[in-house]
Predicted model as a PDB file, atoms N, CA, C, CB and O in Angstrom, pLDDT in the B-factor column:
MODEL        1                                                                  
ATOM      1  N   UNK A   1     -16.186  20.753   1.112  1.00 64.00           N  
ATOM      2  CA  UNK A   1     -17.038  19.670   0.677  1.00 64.00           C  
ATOM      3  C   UNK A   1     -16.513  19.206  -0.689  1.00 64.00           C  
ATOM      4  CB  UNK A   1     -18.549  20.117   0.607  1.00 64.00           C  
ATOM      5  O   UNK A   1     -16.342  19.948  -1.656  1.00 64.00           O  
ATOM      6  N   UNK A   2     -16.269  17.821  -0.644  1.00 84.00           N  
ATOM      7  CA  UNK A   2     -15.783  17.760  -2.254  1.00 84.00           C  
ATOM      8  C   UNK A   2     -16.652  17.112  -3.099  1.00 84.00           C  
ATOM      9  CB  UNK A   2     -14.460  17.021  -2.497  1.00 84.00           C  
ATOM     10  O   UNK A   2     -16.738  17.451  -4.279  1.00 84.00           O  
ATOM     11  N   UNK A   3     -17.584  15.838  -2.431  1.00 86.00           N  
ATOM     12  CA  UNK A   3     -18.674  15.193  -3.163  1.00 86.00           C  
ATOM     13  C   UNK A   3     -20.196  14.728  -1.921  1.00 86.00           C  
ATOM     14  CB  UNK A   3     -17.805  13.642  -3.974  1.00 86.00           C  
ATOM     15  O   UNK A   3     -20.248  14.103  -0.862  1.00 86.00           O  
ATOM     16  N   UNK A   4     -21.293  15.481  -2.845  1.00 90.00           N  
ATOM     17  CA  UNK A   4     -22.631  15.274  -2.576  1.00 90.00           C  
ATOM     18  C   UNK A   4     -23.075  13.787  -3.596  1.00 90.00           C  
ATOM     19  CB  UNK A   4     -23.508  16.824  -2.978  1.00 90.00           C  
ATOM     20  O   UNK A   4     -22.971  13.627  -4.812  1.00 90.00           O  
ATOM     21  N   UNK A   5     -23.721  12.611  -2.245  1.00 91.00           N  
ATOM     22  CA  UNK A   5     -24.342  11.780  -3.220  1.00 91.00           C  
ATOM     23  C   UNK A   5     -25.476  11.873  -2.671  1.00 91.00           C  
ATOM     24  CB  UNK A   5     -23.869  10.415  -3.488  1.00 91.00           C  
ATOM     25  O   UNK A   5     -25.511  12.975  -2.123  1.00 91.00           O  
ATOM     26  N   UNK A   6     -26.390  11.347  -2.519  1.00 92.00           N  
ATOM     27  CA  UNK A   6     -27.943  10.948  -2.322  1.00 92.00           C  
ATOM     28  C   UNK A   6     -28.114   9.273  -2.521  1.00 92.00           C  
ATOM     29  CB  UNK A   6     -28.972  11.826  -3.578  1.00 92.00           C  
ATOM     30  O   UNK A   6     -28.225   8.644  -3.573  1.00 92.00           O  
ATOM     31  N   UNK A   7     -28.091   8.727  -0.962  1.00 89.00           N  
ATOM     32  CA  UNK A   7     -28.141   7.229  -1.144  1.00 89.00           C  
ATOM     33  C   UNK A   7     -29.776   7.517  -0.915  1.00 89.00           C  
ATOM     34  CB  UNK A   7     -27.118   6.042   0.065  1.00 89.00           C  
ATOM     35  O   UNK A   7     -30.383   8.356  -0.250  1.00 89.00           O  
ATOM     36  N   UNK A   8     -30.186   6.440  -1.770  1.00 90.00           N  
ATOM     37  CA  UNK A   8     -31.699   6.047  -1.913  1.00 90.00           C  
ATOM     38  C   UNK A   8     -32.019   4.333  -1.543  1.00 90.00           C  
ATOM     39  CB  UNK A   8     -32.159   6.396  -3.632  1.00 90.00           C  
ATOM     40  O   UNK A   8     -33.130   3.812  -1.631  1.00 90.00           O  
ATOM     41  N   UNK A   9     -30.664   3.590  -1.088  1.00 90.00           N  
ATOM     42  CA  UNK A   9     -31.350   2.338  -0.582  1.00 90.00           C  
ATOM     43  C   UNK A   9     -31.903   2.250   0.213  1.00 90.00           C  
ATOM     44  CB  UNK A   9     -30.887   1.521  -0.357  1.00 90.00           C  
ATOM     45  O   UNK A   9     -32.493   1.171   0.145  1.00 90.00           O  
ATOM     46  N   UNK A  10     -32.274   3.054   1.553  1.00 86.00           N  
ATOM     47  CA  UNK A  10     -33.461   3.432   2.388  1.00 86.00           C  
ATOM     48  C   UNK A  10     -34.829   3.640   2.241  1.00 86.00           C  
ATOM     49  CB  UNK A  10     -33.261   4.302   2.786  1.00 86.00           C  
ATOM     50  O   UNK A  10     -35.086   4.006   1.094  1.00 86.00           O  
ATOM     51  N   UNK A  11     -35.766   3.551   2.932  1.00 88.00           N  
ATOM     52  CA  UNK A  11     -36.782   4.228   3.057  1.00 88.00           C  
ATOM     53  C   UNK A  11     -36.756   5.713   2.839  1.00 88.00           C  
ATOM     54  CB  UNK A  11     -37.179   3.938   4.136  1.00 88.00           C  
ATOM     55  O   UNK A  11     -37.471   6.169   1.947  1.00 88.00           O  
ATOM     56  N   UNK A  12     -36.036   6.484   3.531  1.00 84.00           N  
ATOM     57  CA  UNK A  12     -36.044   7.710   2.849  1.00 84.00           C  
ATOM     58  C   UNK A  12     -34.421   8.094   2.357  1.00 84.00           C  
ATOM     59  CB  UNK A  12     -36.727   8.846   3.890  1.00 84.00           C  
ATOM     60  O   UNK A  12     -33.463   7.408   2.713  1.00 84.00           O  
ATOM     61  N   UNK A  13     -34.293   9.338   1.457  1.00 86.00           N  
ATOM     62  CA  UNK A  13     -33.187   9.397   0.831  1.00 86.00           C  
ATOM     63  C   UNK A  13     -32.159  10.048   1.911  1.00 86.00           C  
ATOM     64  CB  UNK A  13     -33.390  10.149  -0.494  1.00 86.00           C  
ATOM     65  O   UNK A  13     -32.533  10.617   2.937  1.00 86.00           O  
ATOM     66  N   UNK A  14     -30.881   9.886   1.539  1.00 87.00           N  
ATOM     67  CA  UNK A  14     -29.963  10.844   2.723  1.00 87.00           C  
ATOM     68  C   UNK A  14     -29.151  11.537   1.877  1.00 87.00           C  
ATOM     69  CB  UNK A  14     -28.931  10.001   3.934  1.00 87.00           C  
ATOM     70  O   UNK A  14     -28.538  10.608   1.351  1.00 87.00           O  
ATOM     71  N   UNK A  15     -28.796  12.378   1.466  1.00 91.00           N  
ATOM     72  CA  UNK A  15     -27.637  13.059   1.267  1.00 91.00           C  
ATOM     73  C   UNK A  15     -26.394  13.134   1.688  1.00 91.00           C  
ATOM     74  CB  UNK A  15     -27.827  13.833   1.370  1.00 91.00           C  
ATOM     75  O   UNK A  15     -26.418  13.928   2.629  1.00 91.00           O  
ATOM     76  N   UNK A  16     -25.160  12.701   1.501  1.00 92.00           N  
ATOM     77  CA  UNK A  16     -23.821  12.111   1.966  1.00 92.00           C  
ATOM     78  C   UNK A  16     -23.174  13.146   1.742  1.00 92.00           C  
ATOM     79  CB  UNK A  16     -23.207  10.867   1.322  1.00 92.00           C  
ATOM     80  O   UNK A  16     -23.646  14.060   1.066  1.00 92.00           O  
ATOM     81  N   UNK A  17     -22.156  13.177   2.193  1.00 91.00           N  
ATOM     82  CA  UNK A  17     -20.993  14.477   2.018  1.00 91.00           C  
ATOM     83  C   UNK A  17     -20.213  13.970   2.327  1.00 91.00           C  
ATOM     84  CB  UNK A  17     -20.937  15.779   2.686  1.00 91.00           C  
ATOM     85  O   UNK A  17     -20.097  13.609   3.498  1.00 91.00           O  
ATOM     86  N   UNK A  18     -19.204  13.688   1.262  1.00 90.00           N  
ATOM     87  CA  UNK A  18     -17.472  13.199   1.564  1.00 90.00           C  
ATOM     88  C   UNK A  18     -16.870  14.239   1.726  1.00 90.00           C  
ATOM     89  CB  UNK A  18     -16.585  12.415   0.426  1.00 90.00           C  
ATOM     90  O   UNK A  18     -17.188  15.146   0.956  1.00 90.00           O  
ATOM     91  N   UNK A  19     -16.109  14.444   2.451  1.00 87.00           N  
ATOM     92  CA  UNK A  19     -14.757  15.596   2.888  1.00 87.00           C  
ATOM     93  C   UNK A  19     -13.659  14.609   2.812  1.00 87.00           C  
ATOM     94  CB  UNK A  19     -14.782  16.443   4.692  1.00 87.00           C  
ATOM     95  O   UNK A  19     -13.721  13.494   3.329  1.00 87.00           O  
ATOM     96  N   UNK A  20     -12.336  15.210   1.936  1.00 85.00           N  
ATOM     97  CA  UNK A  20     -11.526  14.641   1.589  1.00 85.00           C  
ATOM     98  C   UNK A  20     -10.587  15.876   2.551  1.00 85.00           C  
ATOM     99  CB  UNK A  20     -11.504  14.294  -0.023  1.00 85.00           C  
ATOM    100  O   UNK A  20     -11.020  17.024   2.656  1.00 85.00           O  
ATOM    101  N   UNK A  21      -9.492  15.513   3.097  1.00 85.00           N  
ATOM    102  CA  UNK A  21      -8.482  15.959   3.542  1.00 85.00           C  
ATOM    103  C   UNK A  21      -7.058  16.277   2.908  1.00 85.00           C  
ATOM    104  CB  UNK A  21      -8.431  15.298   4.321  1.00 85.00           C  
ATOM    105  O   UNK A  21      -6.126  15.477   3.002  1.00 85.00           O  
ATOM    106  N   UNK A  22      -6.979  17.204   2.414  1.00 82.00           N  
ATOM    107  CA  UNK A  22      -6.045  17.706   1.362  1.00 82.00           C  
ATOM    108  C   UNK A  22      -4.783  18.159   1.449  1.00 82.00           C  
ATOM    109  CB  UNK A  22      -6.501  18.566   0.840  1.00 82.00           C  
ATOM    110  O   UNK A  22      -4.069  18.573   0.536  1.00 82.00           O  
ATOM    111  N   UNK A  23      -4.486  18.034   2.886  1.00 82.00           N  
ATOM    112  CA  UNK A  23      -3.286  18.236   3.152  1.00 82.00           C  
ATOM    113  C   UNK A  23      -2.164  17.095   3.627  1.00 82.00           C  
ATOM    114  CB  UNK A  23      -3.445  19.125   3.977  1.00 82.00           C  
ATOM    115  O   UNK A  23      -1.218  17.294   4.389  1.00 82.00           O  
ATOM    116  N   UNK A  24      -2.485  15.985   3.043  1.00 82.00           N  
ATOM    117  CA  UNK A  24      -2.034  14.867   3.449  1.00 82.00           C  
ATOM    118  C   UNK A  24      -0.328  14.499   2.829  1.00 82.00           C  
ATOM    119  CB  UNK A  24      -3.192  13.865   3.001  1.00 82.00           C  
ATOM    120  O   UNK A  24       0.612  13.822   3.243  1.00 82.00           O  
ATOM    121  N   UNK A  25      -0.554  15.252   1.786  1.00 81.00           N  
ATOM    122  CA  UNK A  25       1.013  15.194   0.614  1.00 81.00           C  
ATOM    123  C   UNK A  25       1.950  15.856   1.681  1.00 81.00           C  
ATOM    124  CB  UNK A  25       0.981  16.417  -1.267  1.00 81.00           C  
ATOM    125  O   UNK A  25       1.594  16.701   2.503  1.00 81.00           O  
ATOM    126  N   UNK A  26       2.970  15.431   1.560  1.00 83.00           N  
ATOM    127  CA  UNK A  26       4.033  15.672   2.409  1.00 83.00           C  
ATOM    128  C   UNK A  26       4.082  15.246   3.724  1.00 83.00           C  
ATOM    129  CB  UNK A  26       4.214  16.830   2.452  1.00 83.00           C  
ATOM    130  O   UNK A  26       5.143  15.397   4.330  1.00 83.00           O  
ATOM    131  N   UNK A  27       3.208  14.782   4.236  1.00 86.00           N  
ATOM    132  CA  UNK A  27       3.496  14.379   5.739  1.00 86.00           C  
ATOM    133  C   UNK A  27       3.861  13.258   6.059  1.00 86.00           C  
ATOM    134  CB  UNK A  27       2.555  14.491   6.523  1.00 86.00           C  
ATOM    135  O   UNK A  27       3.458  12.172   5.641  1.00 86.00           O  
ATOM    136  N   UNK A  28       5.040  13.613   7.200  1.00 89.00           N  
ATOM    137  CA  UNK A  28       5.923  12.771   7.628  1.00 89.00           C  
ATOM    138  C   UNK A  28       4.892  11.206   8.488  1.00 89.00           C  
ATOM    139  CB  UNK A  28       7.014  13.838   8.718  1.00 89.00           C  
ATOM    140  O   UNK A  28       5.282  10.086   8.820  1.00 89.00           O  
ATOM    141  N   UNK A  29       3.660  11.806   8.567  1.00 87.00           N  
ATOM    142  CA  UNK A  29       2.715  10.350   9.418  1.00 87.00           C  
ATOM    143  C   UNK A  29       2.164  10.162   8.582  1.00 87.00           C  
ATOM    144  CB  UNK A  29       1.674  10.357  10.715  1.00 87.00           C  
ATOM    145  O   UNK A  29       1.287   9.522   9.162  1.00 87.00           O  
ATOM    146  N   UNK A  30       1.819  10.154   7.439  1.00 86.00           N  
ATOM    147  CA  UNK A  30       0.489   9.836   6.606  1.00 86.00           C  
ATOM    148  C   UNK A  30       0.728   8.111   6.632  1.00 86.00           C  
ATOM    149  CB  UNK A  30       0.447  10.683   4.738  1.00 86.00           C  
ATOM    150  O   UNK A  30      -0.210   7.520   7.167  1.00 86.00           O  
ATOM    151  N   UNK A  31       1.611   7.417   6.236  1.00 86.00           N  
ATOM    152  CA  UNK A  31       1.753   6.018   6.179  1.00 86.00           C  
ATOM    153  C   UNK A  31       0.822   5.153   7.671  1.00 86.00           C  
ATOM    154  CB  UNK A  31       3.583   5.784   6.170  1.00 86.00           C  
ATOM    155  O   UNK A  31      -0.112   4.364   7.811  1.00 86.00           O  
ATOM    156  N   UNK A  32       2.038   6.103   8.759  1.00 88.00           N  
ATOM    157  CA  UNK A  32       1.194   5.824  10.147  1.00 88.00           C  
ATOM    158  C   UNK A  32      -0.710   6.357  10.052  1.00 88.00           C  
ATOM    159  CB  UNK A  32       2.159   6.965  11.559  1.00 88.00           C  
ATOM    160  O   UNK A  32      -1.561   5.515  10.339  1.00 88.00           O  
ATOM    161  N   UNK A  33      -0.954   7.193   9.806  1.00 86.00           N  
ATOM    162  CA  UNK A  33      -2.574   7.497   9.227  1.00 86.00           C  
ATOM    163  C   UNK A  33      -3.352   6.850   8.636  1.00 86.00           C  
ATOM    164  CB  UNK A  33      -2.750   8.315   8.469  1.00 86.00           C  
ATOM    165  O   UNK A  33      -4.386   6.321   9.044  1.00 86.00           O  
ATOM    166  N   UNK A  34      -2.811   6.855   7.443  1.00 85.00           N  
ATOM    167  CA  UNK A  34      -3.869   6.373   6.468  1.00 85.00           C  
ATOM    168  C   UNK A  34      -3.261   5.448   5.731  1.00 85.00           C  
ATOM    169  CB  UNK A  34      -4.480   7.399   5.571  1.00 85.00           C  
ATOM    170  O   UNK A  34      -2.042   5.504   5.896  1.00 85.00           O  
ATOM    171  N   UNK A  35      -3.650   4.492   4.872  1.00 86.00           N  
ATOM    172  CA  UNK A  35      -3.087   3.882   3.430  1.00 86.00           C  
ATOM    173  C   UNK A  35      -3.775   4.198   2.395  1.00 86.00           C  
ATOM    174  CB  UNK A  35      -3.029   2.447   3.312  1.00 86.00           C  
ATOM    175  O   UNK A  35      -3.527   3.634   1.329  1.00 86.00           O  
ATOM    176  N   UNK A  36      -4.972   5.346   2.502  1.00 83.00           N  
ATOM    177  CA  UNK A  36      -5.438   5.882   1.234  1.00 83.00           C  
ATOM    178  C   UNK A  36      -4.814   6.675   0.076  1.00 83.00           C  
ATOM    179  CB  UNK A  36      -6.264   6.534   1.551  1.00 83.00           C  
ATOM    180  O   UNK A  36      -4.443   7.813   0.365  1.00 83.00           O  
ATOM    181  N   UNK A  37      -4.697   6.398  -0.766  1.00 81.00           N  
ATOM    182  CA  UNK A  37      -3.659   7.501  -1.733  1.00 81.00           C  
ATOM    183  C   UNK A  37      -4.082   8.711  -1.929  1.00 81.00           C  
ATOM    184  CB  UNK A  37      -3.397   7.118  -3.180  1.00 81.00           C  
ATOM    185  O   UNK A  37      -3.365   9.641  -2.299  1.00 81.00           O  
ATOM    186  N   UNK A  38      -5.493   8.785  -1.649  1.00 78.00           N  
ATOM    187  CA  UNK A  38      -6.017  10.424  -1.653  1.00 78.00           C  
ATOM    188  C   UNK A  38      -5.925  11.097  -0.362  1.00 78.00           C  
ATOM    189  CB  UNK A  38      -7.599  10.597  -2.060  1.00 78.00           C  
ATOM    190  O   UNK A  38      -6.073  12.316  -0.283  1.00 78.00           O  
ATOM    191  N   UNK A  39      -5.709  10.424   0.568  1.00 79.00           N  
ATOM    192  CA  UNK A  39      -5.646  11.068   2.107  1.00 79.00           C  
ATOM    193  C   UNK A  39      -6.713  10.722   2.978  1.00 79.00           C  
ATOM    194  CB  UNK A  39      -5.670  12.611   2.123  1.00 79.00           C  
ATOM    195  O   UNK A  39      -7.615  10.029   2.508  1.00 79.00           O  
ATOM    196  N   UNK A  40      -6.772  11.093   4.200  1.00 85.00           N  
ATOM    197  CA  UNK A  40      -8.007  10.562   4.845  1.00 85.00           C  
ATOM    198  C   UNK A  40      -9.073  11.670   4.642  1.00 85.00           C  
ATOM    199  CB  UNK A  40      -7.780  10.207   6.448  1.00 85.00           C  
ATOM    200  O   UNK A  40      -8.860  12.882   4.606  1.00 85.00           O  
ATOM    201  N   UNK A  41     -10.788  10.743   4.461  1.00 87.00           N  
ATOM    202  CA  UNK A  41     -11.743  11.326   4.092  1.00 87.00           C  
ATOM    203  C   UNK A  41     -12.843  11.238   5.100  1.00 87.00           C  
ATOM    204  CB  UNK A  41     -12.013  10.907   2.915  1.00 87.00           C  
ATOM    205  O   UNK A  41     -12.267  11.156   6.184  1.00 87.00           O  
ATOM    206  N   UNK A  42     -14.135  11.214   5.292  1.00 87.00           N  
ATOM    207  CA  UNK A  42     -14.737  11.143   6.411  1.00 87.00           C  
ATOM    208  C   UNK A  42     -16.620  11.539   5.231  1.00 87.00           C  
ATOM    209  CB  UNK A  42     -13.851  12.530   7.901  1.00 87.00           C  
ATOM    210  O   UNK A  42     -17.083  12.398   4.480  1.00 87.00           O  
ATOM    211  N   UNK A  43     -16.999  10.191   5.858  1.00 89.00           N  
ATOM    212  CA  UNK A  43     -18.885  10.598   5.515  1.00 89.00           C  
ATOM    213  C   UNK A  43     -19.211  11.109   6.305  1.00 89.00           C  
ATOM    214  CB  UNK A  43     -20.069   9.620   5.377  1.00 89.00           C  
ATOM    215  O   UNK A  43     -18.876  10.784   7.444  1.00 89.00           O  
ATOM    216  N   UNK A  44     -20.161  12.328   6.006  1.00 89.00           N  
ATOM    217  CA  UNK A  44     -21.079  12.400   6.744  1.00 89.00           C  
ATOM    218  C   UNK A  44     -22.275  12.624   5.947  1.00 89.00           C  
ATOM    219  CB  UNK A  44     -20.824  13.261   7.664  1.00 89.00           C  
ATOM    220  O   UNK A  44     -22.286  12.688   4.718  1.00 89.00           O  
ATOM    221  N   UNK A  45     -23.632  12.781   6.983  1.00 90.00           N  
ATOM    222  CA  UNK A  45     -24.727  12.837   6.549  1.00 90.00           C  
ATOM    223  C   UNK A  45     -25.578  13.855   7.661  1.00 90.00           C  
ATOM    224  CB  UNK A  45     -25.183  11.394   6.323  1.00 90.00           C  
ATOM    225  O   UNK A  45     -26.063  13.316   8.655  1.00 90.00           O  
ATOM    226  N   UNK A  46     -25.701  14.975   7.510  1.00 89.00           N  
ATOM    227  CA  UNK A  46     -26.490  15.760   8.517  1.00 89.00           C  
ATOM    228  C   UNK A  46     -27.462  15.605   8.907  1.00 89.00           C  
ATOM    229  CB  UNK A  46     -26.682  16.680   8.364  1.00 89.00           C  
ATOM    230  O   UNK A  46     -27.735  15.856  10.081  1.00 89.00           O  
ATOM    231  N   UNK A  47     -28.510  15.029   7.853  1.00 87.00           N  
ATOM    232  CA  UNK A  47     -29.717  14.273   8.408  1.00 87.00           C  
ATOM    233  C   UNK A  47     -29.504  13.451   9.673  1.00 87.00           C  
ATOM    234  CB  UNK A  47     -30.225  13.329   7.368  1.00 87.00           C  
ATOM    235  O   UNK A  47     -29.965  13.811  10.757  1.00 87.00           O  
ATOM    236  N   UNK A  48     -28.748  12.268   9.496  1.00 87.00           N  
ATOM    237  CA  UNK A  48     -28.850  11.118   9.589  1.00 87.00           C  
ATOM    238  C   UNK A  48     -28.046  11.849  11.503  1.00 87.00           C  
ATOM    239  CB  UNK A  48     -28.020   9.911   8.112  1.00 87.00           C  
ATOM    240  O   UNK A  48     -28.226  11.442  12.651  1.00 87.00           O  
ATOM    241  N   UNK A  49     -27.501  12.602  11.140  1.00 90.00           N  
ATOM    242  CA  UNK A  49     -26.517  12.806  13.041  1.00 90.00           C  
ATOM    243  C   UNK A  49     -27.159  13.992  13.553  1.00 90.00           C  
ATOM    244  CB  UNK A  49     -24.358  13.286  13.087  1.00 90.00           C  
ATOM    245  O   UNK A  49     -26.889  14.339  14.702  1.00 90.00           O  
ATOM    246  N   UNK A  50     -28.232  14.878  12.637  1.00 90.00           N  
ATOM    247  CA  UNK A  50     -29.636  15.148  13.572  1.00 90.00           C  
ATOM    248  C   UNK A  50     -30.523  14.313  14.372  1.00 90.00           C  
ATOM    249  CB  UNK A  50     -30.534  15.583  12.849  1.00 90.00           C  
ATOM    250  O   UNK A  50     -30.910  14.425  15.535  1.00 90.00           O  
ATOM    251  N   UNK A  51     -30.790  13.303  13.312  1.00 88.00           N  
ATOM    252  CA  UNK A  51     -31.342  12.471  14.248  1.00 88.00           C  
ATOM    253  C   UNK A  51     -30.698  11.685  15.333  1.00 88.00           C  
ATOM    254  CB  UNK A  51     -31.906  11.725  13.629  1.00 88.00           C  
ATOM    255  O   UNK A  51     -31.444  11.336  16.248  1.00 88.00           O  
ATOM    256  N   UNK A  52     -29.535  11.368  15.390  1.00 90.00           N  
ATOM    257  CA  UNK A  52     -28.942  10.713  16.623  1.00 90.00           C  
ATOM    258  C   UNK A  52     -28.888  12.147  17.533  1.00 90.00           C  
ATOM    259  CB  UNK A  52     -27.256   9.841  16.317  1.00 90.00           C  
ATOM    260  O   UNK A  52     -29.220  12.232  18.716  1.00 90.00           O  
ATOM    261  N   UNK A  53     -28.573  12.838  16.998  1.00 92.00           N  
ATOM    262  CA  UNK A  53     -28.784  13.790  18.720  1.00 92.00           C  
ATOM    263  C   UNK A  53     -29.990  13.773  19.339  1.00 92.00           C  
ATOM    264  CB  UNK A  53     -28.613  15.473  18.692  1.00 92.00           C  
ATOM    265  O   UNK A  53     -30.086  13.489  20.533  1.00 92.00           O  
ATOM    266  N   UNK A  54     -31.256  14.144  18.412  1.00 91.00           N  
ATOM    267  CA  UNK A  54     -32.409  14.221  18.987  1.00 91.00           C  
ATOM    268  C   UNK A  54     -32.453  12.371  19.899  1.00 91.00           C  
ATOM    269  CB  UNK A  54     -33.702  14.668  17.576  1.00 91.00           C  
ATOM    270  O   UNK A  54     -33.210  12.325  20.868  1.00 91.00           O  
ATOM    271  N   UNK A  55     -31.938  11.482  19.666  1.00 92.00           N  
ATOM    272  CA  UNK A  55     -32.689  10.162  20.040  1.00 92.00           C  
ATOM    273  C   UNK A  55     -31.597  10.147  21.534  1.00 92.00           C  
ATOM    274  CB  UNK A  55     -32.559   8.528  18.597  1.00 92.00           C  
ATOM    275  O   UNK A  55     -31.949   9.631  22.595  1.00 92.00           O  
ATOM    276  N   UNK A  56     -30.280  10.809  21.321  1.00 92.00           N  
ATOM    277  CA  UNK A  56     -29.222  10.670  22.486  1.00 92.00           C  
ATOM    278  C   UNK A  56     -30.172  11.549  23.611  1.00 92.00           C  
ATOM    279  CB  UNK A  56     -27.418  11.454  22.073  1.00 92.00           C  
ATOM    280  O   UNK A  56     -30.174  11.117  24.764  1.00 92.00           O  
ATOM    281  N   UNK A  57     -30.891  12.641  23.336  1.00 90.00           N  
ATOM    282  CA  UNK A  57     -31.431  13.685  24.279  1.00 90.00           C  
ATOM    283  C   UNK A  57     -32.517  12.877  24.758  1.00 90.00           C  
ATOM    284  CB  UNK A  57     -31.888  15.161  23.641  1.00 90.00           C  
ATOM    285  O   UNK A  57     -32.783  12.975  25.956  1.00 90.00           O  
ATOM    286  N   UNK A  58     -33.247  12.032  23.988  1.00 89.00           N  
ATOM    287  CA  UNK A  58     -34.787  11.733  24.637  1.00 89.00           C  
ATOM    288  C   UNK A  58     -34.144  10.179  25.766  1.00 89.00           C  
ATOM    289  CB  UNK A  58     -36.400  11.146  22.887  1.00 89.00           C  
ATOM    290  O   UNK A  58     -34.800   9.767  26.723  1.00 89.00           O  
ATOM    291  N   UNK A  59     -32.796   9.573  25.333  1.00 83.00           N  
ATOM    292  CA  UNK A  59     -32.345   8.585  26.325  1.00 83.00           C  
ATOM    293  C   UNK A  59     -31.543   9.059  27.407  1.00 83.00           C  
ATOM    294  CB  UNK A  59     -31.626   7.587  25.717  1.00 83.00           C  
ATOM    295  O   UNK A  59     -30.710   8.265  27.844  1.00 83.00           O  
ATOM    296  N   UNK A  60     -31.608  10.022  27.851  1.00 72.00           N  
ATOM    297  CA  UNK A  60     -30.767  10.703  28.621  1.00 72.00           C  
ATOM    298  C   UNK A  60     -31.270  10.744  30.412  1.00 72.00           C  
ATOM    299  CB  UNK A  60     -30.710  12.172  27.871  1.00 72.00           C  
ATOM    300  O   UNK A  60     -30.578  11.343  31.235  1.00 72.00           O  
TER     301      UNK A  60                                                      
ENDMDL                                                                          
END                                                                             
């Protein structure tokens, strides 16, 4: 985990988690990958993809 934010433009707050991918220096695809200079990163929010499972199960 490298950074916790807490977006509050919602109704309720979410907690974010960036994961940065750190092994990106040296690789022969990164150009083909990414054009980020830090490497590729990825949000997530655990709240927020609890609730899509629970809503994927009740449309099922």
């Amino acid at each position: 985990m490298d950074k916790v934010t807490t977006d509050t433009r919602g109704i309720y707050a979410r907690n974010n988690i960036k994961l940065i991918n750190h092994h990106c220096d040296g690789c022969p695809f990164r150009s083909r990958c990414t054009k980020s200079r830090i490497g590729r990163s990825i949000n997530y929010c655990k709240e927020l993809d609890e609730f899509h499972k629970e809503v994927r199960k009740c449309h099922k």
